[in-house]
Structures are given as structure tokens and as C-alpha cells.
C-alpha positions in Angstrom: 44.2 8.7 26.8 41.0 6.9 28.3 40.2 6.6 31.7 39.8 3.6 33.8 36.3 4.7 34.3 35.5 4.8 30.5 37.2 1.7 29.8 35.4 0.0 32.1 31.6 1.1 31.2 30.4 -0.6 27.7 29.9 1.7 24.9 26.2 1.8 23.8 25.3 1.0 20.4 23.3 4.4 19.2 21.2 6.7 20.5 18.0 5.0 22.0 14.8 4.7 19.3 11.9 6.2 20.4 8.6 4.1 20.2 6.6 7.1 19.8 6.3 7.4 16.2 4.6 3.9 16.0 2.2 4.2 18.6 1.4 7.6 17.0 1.2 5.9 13.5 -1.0 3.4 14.7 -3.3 5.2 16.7 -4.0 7.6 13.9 -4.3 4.7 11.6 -7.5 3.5 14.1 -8.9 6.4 14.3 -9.3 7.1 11.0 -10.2 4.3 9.9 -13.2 4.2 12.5 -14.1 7.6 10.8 -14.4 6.3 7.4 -16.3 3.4 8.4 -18.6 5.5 10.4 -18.3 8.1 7.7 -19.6 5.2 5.6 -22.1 3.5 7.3 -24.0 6.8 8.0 -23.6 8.1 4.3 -21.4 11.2 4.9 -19.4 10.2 2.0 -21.0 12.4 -1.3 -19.5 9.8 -3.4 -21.1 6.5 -1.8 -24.6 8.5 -1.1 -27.8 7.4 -3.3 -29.2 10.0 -5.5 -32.5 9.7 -4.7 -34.0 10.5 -0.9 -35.5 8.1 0.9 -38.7 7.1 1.3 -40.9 6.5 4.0 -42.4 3.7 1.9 -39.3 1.8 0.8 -38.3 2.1 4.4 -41.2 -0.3 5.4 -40.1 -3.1 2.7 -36.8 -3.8 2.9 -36.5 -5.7 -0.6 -37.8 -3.1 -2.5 -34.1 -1.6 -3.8 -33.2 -5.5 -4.0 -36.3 -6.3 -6.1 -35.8 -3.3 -8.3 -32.4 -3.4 -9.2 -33.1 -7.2 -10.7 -36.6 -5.9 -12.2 -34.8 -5.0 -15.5 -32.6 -8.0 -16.2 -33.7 -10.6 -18.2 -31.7 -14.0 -18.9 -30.8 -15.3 -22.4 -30.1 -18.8 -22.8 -27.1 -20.3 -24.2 -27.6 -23.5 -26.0 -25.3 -26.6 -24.5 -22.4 -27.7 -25.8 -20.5 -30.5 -25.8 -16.8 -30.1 -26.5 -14.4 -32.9 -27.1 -11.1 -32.4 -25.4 -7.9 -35.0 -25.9 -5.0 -34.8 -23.9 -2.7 -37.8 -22.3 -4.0 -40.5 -25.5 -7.4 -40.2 -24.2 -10.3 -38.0 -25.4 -13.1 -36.8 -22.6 -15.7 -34.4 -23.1 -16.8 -31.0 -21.8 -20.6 -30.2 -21.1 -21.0 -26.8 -20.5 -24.5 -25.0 -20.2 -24.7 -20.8 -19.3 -26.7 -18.1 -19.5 -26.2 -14.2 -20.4 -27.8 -11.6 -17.8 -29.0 -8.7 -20.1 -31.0 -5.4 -19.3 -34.6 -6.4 -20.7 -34.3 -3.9 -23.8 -31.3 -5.4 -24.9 -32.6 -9.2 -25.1 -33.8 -9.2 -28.8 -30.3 -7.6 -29.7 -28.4 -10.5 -28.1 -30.9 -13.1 -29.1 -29.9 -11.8 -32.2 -26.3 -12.8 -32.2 -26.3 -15.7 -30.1 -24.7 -17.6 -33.5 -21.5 -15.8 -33.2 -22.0 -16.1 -29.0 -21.8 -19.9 -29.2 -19.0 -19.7 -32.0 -16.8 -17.7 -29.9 -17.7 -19.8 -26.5 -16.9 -23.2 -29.0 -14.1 -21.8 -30.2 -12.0 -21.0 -26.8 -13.5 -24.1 -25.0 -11.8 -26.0 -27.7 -8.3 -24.1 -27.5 -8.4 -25.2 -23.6 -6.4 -28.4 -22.7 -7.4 -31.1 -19.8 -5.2 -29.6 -17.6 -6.6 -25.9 -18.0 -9.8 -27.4 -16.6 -8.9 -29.4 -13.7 -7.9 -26.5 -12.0 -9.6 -25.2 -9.2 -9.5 -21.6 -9.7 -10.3 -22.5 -13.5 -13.9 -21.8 -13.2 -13.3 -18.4 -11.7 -10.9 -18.1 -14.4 -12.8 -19.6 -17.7 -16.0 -17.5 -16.7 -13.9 -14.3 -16.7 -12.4 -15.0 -19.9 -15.7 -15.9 -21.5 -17.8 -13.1 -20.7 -14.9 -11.2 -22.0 -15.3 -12.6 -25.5 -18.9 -12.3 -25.5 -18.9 -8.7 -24.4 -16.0 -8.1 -27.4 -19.1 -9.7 -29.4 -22.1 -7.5 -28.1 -20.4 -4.3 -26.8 -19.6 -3.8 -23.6 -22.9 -2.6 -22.4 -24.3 -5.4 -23.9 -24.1 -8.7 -21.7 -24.4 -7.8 -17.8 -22.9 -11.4 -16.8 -22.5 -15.0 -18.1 -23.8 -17.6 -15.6 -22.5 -21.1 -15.9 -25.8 -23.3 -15.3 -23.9 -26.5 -16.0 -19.6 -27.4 -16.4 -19.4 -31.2 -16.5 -16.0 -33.0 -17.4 -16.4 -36.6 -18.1 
């Protein structure tokens, strides 16, 4: 049988839960993610550390890596189209203008096929409905999907980037 005393004292609902293992979690989360960043910053990391040492001269101009990682790209112009798109008994009309960003060796080699470049840009630009382009995450999306044609066209090491000069829906 219980006792008075027992009856009288409310039961408690578990064993208490410690805190500990949090605070350990995220104190240990901080600090080790203060020692990649510092590990980082200061290139400790093998993986994230240039090749090539330093200079004392590229020190003094702080553009130089900037300048030299553009100094082989050249641009290859698209020509503009103008696609007609109908959708809700109206018909409006797409003006779209890029570029391709190439390495400068490969320039001839996409000059080259810039035929089947516009056929395949034309072609999906038609397939696309009003709607597709009213979006606002479509541009994100349409420039994705278009430099993914183009690369199928020129190899993959063949187009760097496509840059949208001009995307006018009228």
C-alpha cells in the first residue's frame, strides 16, 4: 500500500534532461567553424591554396589576378532575334540579344557554328509560352537552359557563359 506521504508528493514526469549536450554541440559547432574560416582566410586549406607562390610584384597591383583571369576570354556575338510568341488570342514578340564568353583560341571554332547556335536558341525560344517568360526567376532560368543547349552544340569546354545583352517582351 502507499503512504500518505507518497500520495501526497506529485509524481514527476522522467528523469530531468540535461542541457549539456547542446551547449556542448553548439560550442563545438562555433569553434570549428571559426577554424575553418580562419583555416580559409589564411590558406591552410591544401585544397583552396593557389599553385603558384606569390609575388612580391602582384602584391603591389591588386588587379593583376583579376585582369589575368579575363585576359583570355574573348566574346562572340549572337545575332538578335525576334521571336513571335501567341498565347491568350494575342501574339507579342520576344527581342532577345546575347553573347557567348569563349577562351580566345576557341573563338573561330564557335564563330564557326554560330548557324546551329541561333537554330538551337530559335528553336527553344519558340517552344516557350507567355507565361514561361513573365516569370521572375525566368531569366535565371531561360539563361541556364540556354547555355545548356549551346554547350550540347560546342562541347562542354567550348562556351564559358551566355550573356543576355538584351530580353525585351513587347
Amino acid at each position: 500500500m502507499a503512504h500518505a506521504e507518497d500520495i501526497d508528493q506529485p509524481a514527476e514526469a522522467g528523469p530531468g534532461r540535461s542541457k549539456a549536450p547542446w551547449v556542448i554541440g553548439l560550442v563545438l559547432a562555433l569553434v570549428g567553424g571559426g577554424g575553418g574560416f580562419y583555416a580559409a582566410v589564411n590558406g591552410l586549406l591544401p585544397f583552396l591554396a593557389s599553385s603558384e607562390p606569390a609575388s612580391e610584384d602582384a602584391a603591389g597591383d591588386s588587379d593583376a589576378p583579376a585582369r589575368d583571369a579575363f585576359a583570355d576570354l574573348a566574346f562572340v556575338p549572337i545575332e538578335p532575334l525576334v521571336i513571335s510568341l501567341a498565347g491568350d488570342g494575342q501574339t507579342r514578340h520576344l527581342r532577345f540579344r546575347a553573347e557567348l564568353e569563349v577562351q580566345t583560341d576557341q573563338k573561330a571554332d564557335i564563330t564557326r557554328l554560330m548557324p546551329r547556335i541561333v537554330d538551337v536558341l530559335n528553336t527553344y525560344l519558340r517552344a516557350l509560352s507567355i507565361a514561361d517568360l513573365e516569370d521572375r526567376a525566368a531569366l535565371l532560368r531561360l539563361r541556364a537552359q540556354m547555355l545548356r543547349r549551346v554547350q550540347i552544340v560546342t562541347g562542354q569546354d567550348g562556351v564559358n557563359d551566355l550573356l543576355i545583352m538584351e530580353f525585351v517582351l513587347n
